[in-house]
MIDREN-440465 format. One record per residue: residue number from 0; residue in one letter; x, y, z of N, C-alpha, C in turn. Coordinates in steps of 0.05 Angstrom, whole numbers. Example, Ala and Ser with C-alpha at 12.3 -4.5 7.8 and 13.67 -1.06 7.14 Angstrom:
% residues 2
    n  res     n_x     n_y     n_z    ca_x    ca_y    ca_z     c_x     c_y     c_z
    0    A     264    -114     156     246     -90     156     264     -66     156
    1    S     257     -45     142     273     -21     143     258       1     157
***
This chain:
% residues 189
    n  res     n_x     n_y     n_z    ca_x    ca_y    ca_z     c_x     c_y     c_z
    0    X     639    -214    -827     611    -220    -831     599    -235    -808
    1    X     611    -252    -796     600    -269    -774     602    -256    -757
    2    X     619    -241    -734     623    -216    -721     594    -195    -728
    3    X     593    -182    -742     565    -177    -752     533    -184    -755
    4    X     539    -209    -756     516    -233    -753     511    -238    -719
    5    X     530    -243    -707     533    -248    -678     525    -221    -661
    6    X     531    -198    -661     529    -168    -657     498    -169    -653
    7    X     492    -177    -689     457    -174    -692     439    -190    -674
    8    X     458    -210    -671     431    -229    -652     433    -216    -632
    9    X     456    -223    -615     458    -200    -590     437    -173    -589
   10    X     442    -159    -599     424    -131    -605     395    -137    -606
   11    X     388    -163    -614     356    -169    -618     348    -188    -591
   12    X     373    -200    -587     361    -214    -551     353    -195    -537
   13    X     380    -167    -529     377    -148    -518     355    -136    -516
   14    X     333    -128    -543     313    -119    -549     288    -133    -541
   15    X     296    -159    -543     272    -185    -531     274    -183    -498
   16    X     292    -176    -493     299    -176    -459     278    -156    -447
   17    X     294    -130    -457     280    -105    -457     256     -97    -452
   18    X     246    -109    -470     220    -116    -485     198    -128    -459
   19    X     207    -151    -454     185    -168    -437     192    -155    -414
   20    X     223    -140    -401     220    -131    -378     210    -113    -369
   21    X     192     -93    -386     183     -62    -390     147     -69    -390
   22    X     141     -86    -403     119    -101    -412     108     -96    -379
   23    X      78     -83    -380      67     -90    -352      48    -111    -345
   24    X      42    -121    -330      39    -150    -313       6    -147    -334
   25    X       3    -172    -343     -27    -169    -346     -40    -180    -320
   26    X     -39    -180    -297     -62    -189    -276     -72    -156    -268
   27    X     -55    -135    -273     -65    -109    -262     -80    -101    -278
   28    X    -104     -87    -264    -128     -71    -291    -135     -39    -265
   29    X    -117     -25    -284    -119       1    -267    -153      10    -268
   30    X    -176       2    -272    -189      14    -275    -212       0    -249
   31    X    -194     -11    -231    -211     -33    -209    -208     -21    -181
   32    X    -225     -21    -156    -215     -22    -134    -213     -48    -128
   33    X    -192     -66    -115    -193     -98    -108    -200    -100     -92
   34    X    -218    -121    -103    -233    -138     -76    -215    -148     -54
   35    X    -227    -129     -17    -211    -140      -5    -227    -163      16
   36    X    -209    -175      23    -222    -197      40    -221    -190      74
   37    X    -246    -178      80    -254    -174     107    -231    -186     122
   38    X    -241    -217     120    -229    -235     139    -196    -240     145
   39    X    -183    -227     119    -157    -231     125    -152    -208     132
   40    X    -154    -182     119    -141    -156     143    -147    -157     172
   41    X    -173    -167     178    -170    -174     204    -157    -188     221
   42    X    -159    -213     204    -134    -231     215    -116    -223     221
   43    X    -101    -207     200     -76    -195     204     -73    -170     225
   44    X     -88    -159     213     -88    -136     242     -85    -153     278
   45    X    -105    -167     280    -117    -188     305     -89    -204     306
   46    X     -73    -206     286     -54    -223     300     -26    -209     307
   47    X     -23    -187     308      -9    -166     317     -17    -155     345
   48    X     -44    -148     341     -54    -138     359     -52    -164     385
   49    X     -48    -187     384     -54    -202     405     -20    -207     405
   50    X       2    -204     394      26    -206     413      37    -186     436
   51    X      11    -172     435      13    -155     458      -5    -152     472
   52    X     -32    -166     466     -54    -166     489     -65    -151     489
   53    X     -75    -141     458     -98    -122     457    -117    -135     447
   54    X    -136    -124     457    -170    -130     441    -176    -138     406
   55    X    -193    -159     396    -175    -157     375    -206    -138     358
   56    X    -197    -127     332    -211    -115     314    -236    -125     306
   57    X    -264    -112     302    -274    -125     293    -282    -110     270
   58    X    -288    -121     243    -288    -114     219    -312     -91     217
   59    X    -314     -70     200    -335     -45     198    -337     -43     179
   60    X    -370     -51     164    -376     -49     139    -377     -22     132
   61    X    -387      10     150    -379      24     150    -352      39     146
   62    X    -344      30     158    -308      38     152    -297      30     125
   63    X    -305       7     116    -291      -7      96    -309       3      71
   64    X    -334      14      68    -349      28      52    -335      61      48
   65    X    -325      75      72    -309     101      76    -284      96      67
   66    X    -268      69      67    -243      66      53    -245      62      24
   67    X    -268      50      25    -280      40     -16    -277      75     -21
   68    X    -289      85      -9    -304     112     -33    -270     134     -35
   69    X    -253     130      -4    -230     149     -13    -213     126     -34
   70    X    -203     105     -31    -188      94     -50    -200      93     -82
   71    X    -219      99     -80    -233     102    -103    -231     132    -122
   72    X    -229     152     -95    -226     181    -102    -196     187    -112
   73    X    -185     162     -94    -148     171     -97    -145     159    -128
   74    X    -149     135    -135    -145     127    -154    -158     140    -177
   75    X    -181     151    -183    -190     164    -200    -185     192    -206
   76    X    -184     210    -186    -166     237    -186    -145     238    -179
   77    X    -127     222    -164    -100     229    -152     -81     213    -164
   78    X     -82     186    -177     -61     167    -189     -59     156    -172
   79    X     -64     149    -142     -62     128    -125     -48     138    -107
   80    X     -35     171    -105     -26     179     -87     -38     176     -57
   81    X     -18     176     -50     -31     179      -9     -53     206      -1
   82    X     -76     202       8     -88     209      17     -85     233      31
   83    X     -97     263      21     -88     285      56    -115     280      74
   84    X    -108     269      88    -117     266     115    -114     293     141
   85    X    -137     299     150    -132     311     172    -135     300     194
   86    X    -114     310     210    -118     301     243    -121     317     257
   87    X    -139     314     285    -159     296     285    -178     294     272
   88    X    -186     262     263    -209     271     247    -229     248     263
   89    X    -253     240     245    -277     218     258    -258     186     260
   90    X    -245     197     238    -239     147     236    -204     162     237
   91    X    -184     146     249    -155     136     244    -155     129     215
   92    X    -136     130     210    -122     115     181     -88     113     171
   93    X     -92      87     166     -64      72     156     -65      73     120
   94    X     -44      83     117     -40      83      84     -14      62      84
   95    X     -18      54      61       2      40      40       3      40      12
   96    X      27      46       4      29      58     -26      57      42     -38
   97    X      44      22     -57      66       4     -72      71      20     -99
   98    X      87      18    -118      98      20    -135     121       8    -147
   99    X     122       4    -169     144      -8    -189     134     -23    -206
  100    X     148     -30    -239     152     -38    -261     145     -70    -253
  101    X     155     -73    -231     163    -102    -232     142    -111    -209
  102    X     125     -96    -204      96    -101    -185      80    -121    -202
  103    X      71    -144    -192      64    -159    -210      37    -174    -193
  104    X      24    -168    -161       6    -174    -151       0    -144    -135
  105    X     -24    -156    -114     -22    -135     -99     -14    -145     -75
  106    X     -11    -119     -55       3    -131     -29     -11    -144     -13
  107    X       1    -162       1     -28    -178       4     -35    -165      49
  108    X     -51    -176      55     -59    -158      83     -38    -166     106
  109    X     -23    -197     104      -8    -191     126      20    -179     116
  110    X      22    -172      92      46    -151      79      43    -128      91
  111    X       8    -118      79       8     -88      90       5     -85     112
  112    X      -3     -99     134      -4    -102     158      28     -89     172
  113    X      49    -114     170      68    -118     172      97     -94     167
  114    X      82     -85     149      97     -57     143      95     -37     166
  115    X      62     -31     174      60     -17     202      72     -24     224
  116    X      72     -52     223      81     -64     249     107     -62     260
  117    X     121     -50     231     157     -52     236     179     -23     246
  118    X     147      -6     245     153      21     254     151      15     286
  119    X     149      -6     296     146      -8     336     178       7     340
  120    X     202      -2     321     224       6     339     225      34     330
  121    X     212      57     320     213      82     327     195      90     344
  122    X     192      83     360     162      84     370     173     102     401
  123    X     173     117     409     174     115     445     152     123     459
  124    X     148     100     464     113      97     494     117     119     509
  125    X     137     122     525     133     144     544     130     173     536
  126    X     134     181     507     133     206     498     114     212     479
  127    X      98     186     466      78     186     455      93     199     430
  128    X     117     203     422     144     208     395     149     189     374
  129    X     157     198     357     175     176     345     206     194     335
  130    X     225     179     328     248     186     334     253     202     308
  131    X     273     214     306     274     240     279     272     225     262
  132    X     269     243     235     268     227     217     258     194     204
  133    X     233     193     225     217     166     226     193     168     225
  134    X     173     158     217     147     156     220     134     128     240
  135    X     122     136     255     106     113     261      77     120     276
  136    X      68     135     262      36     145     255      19     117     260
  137    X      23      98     231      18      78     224      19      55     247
  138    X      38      46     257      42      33     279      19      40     306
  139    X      19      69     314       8      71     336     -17      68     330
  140    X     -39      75     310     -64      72     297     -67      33     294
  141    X     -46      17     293     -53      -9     292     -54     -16     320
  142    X     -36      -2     335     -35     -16     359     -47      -3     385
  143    X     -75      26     384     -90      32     393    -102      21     413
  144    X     -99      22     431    -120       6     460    -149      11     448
  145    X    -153      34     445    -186      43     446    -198      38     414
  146    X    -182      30     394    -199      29     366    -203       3     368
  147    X    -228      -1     366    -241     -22     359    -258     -40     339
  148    X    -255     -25     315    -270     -28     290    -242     -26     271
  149    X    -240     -42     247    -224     -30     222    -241     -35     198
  150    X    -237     -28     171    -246     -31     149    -229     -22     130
  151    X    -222     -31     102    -194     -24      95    -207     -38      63
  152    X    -193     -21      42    -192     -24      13    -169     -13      -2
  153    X    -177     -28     -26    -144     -33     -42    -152      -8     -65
  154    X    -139       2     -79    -145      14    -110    -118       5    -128
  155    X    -115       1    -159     -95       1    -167    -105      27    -187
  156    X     -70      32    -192     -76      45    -212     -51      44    -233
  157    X     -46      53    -258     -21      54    -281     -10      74    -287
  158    X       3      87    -289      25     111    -283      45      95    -314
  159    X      41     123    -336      53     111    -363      75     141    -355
  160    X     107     115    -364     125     133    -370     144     126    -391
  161    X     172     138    -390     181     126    -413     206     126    -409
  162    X     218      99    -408     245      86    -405     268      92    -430
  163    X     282      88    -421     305      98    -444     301     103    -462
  164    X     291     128    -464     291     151    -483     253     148    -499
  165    X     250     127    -508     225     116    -514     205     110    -521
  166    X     217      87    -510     191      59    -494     172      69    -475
  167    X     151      68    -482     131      81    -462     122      59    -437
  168    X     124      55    -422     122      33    -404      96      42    -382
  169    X      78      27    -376      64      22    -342      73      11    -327
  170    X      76      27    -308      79      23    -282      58      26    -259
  171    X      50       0    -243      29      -1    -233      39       4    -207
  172    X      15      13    -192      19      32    -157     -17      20    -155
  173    X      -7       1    -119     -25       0    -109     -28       2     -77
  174    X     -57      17     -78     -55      35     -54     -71      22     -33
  175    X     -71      24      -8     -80       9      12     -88      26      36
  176    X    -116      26      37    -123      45      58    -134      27      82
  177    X    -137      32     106    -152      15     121    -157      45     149
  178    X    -184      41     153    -189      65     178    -192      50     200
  179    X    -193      67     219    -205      64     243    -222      66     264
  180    X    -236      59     280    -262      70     296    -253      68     325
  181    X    -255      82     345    -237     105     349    -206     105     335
  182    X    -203     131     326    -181     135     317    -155     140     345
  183    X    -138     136     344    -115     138     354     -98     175     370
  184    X     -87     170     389     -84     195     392     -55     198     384
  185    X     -53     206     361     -23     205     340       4     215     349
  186    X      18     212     353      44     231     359      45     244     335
  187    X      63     269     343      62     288     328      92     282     299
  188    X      83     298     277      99     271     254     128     289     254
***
């Protein structure tokens, strides 16, 4: 009987465990684009951009009105998927796309920044390339001699699935666009 008794609690922690770790974040409200702060994507862009002695960004209410209306389109028809983009087009653009259970803010600008920034070592200058199996699209669009404008917005959105067998769980994905004015002359992906 005690064996039994002990089993049961076990089995009901398990379920309390379970439970709160499936549970999605209440700060996310899929039904928002987030307010982003001009001043810090710039920052962050501007402070990349100057360990190499480029010009630094200056913010485009335009651009960042053209990033509102696609992160807005992605999130409302697409689930927060990445954007098809054609190249060449009028503005550059940097995507970022978070996901997971256990997403519990959004990313913040020198995160998403920083992610582009880490594609430099696929990068090769003299071939205007990046190395197989690598992307660094993203990198060369941050680190553009000739773009001079950015503007950039967030969307979240909730993606319901269902965990062991199920538990219907959200999972929140948030997306991060930021364009460019002149856009970048891309290597090929």
């Amino acid at each position: 009987m005690a064996i039994t008794h002990h089993i049961m609690i076990i089995l009901v922690s398990l379920l309390v465990i379970s439970v709160s770790a499936v549970t999605p974040p209440a700060k996310l409200k899929p039904t928002q684009t987030v307010p982003v702060s001009a001043e810090d994507f710039t920052a962050a862009h501007n402070d990349y951009r100057a360990t190499v002695y480029l010009p630094p960004f200056v913010w485009s209410q335009t651009l960042e009105a053209a990033a509102i209306r696609l992160a807005r389109y992605q999130r409302n028809k697409r689930k927060c998927e990445y954007a098809s983009l054609k190249y060449p087009s009028k503005y550059g653009a940097n995507q970022l796309r978070v996901e997971g259970r256990f997403l519990t803010t959004i990313m913040t600008p020198s995160q998403t920044v920083l992610s582009w920034a880490n594609e430099m070592g696929y990068y090769d200058y003299k071939s205007n390339t990046c190395t197989p199996n690598h992307t660094c699209r993203d990198f060369v669009q941050l680190f553009w001699r000739k773009s001079k404008e950015v503007g950039c917005a967030q969307a979240r959105c909730v993606k319901e699935s269902t965990f062991f067998f199920f538990w219907k769980i959200k999972e929140p994905t948030v997306l991060t666009i930021c364009l460019y004015n002149p856009p970048a002359n891309l290597p090929k992906p």
